[in-house]
mmCIF file as Biopython writes it, N, C-alpha, C and O atoms, coordinates in Angstrom:
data_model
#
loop_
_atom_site.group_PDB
_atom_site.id
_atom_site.type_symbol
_atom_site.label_atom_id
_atom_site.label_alt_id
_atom_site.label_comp_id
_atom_site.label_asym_id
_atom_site.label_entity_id
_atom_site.label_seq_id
_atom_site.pdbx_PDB_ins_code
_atom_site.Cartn_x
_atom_site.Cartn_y
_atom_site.Cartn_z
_atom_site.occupancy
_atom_site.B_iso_or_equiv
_atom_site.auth_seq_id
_atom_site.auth_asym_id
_atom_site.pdbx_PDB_model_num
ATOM 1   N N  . UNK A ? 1  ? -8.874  -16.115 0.205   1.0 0.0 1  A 1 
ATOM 2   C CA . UNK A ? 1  ? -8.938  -15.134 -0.853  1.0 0.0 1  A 1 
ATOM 3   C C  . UNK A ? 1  ? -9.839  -14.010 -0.359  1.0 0.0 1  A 1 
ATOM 4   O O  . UNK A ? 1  ? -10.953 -14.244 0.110   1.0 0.0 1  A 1 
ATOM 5   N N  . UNK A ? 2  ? -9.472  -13.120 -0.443  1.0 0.0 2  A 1 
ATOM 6   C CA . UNK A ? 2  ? -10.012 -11.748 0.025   1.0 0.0 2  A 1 
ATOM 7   C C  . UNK A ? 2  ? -11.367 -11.069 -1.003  1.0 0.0 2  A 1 
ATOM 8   O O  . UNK A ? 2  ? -12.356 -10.462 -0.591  1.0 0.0 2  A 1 
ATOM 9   N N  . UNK A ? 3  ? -11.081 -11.344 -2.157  1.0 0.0 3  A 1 
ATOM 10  C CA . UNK A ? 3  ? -12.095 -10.786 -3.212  1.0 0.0 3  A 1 
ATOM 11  C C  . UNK A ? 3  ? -13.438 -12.138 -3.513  1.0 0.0 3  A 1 
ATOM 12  O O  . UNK A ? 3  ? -13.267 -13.328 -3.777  1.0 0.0 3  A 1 
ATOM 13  N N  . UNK A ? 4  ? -14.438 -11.535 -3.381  1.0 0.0 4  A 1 
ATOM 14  C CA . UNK A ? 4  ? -15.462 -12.515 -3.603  1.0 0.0 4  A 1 
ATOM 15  C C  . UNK A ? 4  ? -15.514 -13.191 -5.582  1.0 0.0 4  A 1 
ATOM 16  O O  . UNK A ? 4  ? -15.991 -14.271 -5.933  1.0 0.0 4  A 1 
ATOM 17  N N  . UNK A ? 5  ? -14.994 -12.338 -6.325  1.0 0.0 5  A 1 
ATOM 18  C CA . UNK A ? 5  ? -15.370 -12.789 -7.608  1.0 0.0 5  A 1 
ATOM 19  C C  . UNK A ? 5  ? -13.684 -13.137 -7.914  1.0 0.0 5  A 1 
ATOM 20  O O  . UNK A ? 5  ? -12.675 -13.135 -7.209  1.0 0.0 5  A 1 
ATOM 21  N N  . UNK A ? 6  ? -13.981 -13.436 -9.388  1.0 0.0 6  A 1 
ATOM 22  C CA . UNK A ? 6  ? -12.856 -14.135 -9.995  1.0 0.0 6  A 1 
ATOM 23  C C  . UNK A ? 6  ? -12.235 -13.096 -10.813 1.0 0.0 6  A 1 
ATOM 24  O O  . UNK A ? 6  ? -12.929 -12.603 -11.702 1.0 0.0 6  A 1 
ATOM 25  N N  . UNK A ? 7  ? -10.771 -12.596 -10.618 1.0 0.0 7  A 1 
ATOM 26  C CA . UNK A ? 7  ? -10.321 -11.540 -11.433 1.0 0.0 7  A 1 
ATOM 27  C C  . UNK A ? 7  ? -10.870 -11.766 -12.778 1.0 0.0 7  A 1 
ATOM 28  O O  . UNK A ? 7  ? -11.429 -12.792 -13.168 1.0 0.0 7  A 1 
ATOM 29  N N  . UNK A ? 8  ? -10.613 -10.528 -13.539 1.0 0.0 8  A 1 
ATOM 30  C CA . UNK A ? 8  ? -10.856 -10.403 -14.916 1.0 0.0 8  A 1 
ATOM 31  C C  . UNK A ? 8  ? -9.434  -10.614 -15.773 1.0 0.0 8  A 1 
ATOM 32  O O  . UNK A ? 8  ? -8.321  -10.102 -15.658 1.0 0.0 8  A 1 
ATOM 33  N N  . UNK A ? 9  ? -9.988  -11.592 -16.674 1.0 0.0 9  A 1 
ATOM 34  C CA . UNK A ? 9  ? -8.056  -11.709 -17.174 1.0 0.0 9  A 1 
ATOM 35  C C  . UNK A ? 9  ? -8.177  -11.816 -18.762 1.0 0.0 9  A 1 
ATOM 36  O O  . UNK A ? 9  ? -8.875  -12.694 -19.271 1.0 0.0 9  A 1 
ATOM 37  N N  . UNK A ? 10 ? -7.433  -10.840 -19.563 1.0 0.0 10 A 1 
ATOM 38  C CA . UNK A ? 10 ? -8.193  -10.607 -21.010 1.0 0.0 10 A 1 
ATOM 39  C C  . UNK A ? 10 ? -6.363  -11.004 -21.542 1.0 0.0 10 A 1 
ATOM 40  O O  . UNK A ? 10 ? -5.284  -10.553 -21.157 1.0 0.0 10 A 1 
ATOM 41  N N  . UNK A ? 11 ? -6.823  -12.263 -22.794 1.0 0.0 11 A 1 
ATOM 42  C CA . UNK A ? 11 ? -5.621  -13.052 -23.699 1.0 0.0 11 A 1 
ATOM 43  C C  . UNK A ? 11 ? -6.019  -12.322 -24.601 1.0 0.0 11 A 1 
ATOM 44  O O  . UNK A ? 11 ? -7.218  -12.060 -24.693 1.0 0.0 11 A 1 
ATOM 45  N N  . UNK A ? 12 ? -4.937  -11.743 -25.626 1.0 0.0 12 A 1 
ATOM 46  C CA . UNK A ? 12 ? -5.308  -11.359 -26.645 1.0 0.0 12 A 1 
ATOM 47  C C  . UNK A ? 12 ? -6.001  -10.535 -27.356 1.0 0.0 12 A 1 
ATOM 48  O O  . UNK A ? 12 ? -6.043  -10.400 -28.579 1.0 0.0 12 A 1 
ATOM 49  N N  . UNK A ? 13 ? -6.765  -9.767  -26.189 1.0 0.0 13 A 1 
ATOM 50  C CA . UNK A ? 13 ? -8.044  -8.428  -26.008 1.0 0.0 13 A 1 
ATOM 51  C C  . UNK A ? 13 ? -9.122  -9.370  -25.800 1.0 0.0 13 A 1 
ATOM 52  O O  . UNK A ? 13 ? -10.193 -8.787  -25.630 1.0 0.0 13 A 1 
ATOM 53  N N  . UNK A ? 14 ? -9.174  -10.250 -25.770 1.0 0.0 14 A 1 
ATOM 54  C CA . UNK A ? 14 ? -10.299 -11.121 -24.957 1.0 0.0 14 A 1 
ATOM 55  C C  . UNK A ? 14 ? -10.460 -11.770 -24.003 1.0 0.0 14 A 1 
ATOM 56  O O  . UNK A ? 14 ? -9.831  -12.793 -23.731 1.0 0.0 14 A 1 
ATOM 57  N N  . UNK A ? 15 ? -11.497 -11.171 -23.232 1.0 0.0 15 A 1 
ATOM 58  C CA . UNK A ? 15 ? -11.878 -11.445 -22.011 1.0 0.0 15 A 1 
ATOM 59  C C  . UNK A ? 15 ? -12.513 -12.819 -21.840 1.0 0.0 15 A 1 
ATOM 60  O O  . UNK A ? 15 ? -13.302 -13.356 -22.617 1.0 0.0 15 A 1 
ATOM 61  N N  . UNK A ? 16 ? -11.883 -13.450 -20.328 1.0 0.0 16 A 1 
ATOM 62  C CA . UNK A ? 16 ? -12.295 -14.932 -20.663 1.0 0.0 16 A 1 
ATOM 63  C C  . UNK A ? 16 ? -13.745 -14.851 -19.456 1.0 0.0 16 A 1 
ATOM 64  O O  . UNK A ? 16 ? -14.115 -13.858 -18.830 1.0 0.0 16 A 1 
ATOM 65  N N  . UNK A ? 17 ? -14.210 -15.946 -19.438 1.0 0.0 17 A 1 
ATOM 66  C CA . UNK A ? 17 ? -15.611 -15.958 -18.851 1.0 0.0 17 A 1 
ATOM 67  C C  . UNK A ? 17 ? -14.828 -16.332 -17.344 1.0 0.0 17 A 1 
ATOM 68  O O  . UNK A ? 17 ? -13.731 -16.869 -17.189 1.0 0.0 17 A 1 
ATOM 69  N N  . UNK A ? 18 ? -15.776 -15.861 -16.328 1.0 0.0 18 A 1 
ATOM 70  C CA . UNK A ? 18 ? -15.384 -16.278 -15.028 1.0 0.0 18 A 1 
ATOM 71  C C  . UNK A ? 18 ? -14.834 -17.658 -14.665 1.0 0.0 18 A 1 
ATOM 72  O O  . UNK A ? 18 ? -13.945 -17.773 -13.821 1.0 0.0 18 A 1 
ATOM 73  N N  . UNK A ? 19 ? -15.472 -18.914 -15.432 1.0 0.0 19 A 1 
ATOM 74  C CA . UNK A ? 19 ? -15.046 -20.275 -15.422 1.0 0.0 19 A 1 
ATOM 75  C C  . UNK A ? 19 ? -13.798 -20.346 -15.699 1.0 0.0 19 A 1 
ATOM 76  O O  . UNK A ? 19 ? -12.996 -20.780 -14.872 1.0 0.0 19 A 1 
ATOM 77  N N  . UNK A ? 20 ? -13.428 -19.923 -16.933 1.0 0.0 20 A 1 
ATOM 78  C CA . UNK A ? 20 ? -12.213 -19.423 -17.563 1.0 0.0 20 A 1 
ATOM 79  C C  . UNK A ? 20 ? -11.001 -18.954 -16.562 1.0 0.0 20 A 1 
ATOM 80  O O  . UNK A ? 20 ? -9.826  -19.320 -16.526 1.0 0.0 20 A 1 
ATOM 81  N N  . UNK A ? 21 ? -11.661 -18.089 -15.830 1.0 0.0 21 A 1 
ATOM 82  C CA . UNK A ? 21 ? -10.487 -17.005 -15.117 1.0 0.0 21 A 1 
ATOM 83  C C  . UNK A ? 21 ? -10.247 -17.906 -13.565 1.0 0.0 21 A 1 
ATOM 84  O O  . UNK A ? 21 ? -9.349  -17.595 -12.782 1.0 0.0 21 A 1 
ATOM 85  N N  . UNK A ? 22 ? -10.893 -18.666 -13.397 1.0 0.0 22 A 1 
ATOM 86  C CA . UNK A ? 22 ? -11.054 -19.544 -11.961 1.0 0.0 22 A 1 
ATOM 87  C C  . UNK A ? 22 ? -10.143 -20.488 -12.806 1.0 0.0 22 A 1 
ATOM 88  O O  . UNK A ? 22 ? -8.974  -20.614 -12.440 1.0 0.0 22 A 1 
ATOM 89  N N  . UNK A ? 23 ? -10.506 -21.039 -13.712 1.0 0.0 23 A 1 
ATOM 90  C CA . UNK A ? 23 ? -9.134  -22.235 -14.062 1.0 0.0 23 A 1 
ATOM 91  C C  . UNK A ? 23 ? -7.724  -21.615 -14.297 1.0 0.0 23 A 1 
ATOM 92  O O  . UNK A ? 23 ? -6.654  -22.064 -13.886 1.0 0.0 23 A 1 
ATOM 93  N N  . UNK A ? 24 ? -7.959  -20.353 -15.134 1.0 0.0 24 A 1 
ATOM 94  C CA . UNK A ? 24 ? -6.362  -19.860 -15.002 1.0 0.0 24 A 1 
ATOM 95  C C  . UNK A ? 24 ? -6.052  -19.652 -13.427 1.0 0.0 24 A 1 
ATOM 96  O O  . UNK A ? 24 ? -5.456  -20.597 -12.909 1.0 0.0 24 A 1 
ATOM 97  N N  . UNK A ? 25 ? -6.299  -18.792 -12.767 1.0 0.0 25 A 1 
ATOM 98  C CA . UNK A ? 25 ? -6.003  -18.856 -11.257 1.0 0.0 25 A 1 
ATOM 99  C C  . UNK A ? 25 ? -5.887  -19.962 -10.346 1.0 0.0 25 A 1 
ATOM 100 O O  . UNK A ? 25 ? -5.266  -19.667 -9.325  1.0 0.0 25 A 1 
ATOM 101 N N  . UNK A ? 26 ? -6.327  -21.227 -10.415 1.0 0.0 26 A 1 
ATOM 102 C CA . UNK A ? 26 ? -6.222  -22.516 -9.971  1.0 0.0 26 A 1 
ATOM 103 C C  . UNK A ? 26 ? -5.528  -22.991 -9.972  1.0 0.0 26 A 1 
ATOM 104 O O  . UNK A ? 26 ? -5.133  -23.654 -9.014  1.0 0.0 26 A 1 
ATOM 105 N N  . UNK A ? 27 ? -4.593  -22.841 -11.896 1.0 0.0 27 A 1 
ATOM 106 C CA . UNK A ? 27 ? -3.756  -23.182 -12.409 1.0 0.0 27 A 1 
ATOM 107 C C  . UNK A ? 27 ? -2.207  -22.944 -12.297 1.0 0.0 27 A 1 
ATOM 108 O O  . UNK A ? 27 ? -1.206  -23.600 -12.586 1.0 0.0 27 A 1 
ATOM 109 N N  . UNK A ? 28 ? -2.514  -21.448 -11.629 1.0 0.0 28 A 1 
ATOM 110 C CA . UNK A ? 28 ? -1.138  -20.615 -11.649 1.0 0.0 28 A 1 
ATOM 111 C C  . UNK A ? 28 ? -1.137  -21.329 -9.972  1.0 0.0 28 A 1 
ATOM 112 O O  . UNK A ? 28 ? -0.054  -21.853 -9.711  1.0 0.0 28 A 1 
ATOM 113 N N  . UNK A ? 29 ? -2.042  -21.403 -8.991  1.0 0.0 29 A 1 
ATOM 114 C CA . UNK A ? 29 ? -1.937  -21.655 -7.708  1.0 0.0 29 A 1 
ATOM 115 C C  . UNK A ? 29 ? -0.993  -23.624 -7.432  1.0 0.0 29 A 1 
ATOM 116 O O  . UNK A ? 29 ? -0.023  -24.024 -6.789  1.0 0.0 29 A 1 
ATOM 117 N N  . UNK A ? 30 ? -2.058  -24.285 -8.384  1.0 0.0 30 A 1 
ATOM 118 C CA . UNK A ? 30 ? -1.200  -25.079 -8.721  1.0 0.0 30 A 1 
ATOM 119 C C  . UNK A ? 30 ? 0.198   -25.429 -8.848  1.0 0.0 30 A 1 
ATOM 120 O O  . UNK A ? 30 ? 0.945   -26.162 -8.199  1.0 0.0 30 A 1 
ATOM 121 N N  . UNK A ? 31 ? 0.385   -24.464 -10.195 1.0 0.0 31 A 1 
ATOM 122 C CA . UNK A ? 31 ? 1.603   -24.916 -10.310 1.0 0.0 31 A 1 
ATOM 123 C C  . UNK A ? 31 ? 2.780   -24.138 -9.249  1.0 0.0 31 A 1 
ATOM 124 O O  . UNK A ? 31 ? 3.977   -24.396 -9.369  1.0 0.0 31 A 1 
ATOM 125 N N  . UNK A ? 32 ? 2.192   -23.026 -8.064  1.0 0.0 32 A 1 
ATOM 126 C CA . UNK A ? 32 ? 3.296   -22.829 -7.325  1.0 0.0 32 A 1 
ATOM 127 C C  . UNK A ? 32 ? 3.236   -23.694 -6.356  1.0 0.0 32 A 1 
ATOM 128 O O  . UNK A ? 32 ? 4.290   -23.691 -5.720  1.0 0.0 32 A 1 
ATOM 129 N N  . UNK A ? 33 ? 2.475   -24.426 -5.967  1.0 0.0 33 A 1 
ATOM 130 C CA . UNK A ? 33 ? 2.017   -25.789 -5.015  1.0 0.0 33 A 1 
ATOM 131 C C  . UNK A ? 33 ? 3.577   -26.329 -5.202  1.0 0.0 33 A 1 
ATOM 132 O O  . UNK A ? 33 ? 4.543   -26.204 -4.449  1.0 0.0 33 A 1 
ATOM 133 N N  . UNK A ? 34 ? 3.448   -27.006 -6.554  1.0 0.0 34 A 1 
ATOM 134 C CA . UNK A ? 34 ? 4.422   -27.867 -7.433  1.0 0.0 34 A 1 
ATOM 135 C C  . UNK A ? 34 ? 5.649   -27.179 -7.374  1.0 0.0 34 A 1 
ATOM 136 O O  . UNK A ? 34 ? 6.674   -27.797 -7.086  1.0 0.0 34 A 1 
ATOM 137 N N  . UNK A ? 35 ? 5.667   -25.831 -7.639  1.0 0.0 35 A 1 
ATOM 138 C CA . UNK A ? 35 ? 7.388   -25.414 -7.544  1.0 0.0 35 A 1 
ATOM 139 C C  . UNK A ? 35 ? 7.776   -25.128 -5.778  1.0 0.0 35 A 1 
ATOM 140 O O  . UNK A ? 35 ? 8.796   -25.232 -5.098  1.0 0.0 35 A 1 
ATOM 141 N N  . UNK A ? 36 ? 6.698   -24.819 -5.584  1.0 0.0 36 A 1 
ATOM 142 C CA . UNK A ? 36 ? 7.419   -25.425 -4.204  1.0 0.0 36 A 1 
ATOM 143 C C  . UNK A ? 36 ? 7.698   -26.550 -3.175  1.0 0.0 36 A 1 
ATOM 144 O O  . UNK A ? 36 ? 8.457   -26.692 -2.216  1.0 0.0 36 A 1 
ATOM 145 N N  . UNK A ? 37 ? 7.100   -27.012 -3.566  1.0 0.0 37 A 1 
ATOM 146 C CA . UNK A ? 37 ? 6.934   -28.508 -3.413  1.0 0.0 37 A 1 
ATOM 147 C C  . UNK A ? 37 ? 8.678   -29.232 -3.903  1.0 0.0 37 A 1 
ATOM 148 O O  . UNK A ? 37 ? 9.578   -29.682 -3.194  1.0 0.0 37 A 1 
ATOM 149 N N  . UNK A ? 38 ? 8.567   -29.069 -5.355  1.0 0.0 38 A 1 
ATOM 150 C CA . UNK A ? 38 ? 9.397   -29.778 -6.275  1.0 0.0 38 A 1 
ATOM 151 C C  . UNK A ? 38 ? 10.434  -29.454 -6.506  1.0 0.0 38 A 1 
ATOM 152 O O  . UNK A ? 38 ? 11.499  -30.000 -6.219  1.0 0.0 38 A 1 
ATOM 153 N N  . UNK A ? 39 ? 10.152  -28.160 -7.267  1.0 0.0 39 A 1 
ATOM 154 C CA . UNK A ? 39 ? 11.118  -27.103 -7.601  1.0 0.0 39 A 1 
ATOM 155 C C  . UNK A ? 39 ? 11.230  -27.517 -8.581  1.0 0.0 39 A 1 
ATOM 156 O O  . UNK A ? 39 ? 10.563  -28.430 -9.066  1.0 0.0 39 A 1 
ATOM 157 N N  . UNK A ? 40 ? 12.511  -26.647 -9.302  1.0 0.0 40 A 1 
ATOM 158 C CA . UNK A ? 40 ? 12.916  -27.039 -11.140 1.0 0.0 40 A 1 
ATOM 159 C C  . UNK A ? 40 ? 14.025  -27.435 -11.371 1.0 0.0 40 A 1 
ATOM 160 O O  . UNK A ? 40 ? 14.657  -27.049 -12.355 1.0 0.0 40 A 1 
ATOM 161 N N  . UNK A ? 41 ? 14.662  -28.620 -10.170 1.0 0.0 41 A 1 
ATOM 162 C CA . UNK A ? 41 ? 16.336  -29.064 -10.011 1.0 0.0 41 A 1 
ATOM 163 C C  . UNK A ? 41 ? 16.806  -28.168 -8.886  1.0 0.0 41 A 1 
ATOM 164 O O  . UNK A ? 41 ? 16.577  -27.138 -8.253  1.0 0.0 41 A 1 
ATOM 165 N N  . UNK A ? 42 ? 17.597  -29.196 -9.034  1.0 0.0 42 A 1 
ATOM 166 C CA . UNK A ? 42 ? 18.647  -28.843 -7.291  1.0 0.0 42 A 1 
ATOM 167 C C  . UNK A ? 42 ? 20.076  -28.043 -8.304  1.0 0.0 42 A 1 
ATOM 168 O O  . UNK A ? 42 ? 21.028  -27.994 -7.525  1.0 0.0 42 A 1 
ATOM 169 N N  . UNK A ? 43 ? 20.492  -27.456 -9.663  1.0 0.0 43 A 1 
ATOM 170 C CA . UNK A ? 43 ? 21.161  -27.351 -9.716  1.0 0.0 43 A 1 
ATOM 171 C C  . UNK A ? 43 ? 20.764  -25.968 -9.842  1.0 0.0 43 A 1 
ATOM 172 O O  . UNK A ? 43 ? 19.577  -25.643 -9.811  1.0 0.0 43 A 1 
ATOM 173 N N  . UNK A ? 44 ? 21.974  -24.902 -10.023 1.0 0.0 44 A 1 
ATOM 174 C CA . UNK A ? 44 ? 22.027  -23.234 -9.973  1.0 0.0 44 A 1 
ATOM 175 C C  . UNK A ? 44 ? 20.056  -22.555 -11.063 1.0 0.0 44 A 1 
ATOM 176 O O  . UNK A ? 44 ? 19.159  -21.718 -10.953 1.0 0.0 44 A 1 
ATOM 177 N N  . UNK A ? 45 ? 20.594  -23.942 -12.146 1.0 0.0 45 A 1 
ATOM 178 C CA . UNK A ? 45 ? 19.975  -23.185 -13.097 1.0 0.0 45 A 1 
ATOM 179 C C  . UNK A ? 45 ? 18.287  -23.389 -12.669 1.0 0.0 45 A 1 
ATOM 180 O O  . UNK A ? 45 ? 17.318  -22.766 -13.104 1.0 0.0 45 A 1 
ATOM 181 N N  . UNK A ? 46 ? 18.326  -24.259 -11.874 1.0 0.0 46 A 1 
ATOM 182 C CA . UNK A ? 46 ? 16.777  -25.130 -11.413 1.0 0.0 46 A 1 
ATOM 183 C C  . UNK A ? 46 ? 16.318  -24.072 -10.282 1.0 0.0 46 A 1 
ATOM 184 O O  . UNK A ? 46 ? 15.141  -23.720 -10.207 1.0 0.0 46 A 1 
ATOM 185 N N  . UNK A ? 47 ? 17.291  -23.593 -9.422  1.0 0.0 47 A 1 
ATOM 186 C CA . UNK A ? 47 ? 17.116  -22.995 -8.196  1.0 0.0 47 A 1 
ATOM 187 C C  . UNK A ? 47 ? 16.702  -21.632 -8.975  1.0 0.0 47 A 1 
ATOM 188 O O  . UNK A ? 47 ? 15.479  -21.641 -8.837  1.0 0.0 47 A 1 
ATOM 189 N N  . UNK A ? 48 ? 16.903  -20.908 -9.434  1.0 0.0 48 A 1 
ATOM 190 C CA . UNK A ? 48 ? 16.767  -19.404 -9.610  1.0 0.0 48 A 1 
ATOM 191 C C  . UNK A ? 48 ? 16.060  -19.409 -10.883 1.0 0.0 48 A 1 
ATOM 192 O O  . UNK A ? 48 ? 16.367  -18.501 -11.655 1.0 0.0 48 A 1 
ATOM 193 N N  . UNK A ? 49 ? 14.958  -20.451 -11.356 1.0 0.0 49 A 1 
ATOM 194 C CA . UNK A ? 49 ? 14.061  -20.665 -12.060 1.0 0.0 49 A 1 
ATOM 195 C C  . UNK A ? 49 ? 13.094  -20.321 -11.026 1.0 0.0 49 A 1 
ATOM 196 O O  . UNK A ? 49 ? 12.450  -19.335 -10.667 1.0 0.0 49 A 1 
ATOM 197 N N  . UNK A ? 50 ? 13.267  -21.609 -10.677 1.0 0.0 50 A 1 
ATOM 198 C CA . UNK A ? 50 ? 11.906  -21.280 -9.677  1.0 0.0 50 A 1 
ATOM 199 C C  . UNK A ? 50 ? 11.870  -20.485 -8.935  1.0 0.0 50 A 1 
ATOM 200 O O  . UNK A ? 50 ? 10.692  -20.311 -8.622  1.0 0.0 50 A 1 
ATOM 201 N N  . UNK A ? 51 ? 12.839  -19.508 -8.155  1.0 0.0 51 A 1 
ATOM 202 C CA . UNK A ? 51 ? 12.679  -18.430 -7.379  1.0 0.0 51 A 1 
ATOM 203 C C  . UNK A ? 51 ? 12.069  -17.274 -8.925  1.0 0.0 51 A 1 
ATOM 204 O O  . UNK A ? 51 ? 11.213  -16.572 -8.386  1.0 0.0 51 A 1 
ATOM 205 N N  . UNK A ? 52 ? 12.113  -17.020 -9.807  1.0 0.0 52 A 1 
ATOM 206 C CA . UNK A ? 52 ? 12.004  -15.880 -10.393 1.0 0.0 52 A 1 
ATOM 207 C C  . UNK A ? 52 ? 10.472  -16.507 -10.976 1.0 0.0 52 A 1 
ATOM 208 O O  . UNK A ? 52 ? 9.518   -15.732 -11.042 1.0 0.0 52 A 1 
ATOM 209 N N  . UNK A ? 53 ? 10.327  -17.858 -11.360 1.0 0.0 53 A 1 
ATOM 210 C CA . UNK A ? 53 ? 8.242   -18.259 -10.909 1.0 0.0 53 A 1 
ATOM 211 C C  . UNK A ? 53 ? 7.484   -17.851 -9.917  1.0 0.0 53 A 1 
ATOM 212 O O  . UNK A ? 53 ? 6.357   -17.360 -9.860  1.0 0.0 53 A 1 
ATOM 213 N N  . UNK A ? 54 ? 8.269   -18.129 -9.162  1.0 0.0 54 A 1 
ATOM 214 C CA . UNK A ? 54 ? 7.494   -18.210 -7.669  1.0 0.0 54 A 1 
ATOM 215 C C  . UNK A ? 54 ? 7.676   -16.570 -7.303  1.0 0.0 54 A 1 
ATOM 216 O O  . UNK A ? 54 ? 7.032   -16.186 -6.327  1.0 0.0 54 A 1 
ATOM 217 N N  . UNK A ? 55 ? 8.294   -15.830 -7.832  1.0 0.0 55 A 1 
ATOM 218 C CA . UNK A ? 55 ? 8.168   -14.212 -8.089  1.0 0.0 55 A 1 
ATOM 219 C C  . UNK A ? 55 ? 7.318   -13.639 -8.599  1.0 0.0 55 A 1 
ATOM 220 O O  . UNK A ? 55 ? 6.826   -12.704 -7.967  1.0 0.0 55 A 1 
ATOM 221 N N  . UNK A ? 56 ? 6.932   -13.877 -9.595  1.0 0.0 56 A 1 
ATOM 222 C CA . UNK A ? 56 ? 6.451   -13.921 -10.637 1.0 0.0 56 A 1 
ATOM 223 C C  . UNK A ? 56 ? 5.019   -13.965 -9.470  1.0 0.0 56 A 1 
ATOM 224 O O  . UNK A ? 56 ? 4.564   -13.279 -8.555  1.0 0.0 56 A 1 
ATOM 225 N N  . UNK A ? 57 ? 4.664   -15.426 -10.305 1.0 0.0 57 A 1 
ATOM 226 C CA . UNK A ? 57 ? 3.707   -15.723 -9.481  1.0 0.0 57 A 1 
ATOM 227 C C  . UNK A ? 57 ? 3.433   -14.659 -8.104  1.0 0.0 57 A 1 
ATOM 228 O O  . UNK A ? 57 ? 2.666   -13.698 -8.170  1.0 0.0 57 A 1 
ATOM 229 N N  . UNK A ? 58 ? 3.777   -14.825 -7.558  1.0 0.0 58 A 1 
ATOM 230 C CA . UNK A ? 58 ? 3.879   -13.498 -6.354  1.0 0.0 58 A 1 
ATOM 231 C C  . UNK A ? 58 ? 3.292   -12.176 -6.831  1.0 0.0 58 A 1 
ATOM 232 O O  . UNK A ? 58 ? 2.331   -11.689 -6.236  1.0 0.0 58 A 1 
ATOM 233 N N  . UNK A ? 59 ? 3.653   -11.786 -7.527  1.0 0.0 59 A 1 
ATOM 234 C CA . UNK A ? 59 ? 3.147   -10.404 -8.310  1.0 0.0 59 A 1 
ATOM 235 C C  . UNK A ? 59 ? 2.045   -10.748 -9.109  1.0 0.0 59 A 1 
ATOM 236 O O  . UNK A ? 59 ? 1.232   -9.834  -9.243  1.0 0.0 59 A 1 
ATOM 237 N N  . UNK A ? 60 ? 1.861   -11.494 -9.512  1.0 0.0 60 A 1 
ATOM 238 C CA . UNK A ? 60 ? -0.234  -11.834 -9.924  1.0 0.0 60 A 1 
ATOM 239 C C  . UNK A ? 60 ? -0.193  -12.181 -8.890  1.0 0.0 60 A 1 
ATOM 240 O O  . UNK A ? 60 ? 0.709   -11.427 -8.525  1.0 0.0 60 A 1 
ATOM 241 N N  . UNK A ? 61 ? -0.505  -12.912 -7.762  1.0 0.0 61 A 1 
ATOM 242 C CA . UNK A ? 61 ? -1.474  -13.050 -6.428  1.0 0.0 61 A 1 
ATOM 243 C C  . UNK A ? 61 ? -1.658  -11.556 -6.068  1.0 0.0 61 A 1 
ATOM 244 O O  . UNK A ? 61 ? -2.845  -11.251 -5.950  1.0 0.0 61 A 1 
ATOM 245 N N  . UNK A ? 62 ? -0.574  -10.317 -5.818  1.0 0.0 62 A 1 
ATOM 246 C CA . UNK A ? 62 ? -0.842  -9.458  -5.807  1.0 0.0 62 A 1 
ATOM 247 C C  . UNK A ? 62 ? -2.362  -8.301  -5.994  1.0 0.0 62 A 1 
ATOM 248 O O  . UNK A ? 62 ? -3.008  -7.474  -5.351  1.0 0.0 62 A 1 
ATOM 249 N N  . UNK A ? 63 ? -2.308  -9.021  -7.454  1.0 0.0 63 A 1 
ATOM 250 C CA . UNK A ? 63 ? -3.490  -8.216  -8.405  1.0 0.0 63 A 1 
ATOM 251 C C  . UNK A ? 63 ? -4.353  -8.876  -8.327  1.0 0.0 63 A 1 
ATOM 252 O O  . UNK A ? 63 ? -5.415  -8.315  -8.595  1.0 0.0 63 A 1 
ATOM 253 N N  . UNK A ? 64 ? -4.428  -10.055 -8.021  1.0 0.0 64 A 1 
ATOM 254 C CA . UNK A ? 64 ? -5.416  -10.703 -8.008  1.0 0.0 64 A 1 
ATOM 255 C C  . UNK A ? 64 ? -6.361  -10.964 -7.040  1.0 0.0 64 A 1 
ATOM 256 O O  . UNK A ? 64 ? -7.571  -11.157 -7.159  1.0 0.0 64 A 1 
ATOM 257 N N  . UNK A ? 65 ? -5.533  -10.940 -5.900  1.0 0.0 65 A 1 
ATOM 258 C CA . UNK A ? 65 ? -5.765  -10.877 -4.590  1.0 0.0 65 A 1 
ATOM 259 C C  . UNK A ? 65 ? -6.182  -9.274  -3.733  1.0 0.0 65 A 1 
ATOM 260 O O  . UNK A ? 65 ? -6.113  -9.217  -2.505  1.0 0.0 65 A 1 
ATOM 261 N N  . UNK A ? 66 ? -6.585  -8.103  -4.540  1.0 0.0 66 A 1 
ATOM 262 C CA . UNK A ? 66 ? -6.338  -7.040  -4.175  1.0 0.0 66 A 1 
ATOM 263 C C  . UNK A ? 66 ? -8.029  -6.788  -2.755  1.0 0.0 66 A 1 
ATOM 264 O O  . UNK A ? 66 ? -8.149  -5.742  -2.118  1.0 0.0 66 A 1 
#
């Protein structure tokens, strides 16, 4: 990780505490561990789930990672 602190990530207009923002980010890292790892089914609808997560996902590491 390139940035020394923990992004700022505000639910609702509220800003969560750094502990907070390290578990959401852990969380999202996690679960692309798991979709790539796993994935969401071997069928059409499983495959282009997880490619548009793992997109997703992709574009917050982005910001997060700046």
């Amino acid at each position: 990780m390139s940035k020394k602190e923990e992004p700022i990530v505000i639910i609702n207009g509220k800003a969560l505490t750094e502990p907070q923002a390290m578990t959401v980010r852990a969380a999202i890292e996690n679960f692309d561990a798991d979709l790539k790892k796993n994935g969401l089914g071997d069928d059409a609808h499983g495959v282009e789930m997880t490619k548009l997560y793992r997109d997703r996902i992709s574009e917050i590491r982005s910001l997060i990672f700046i």
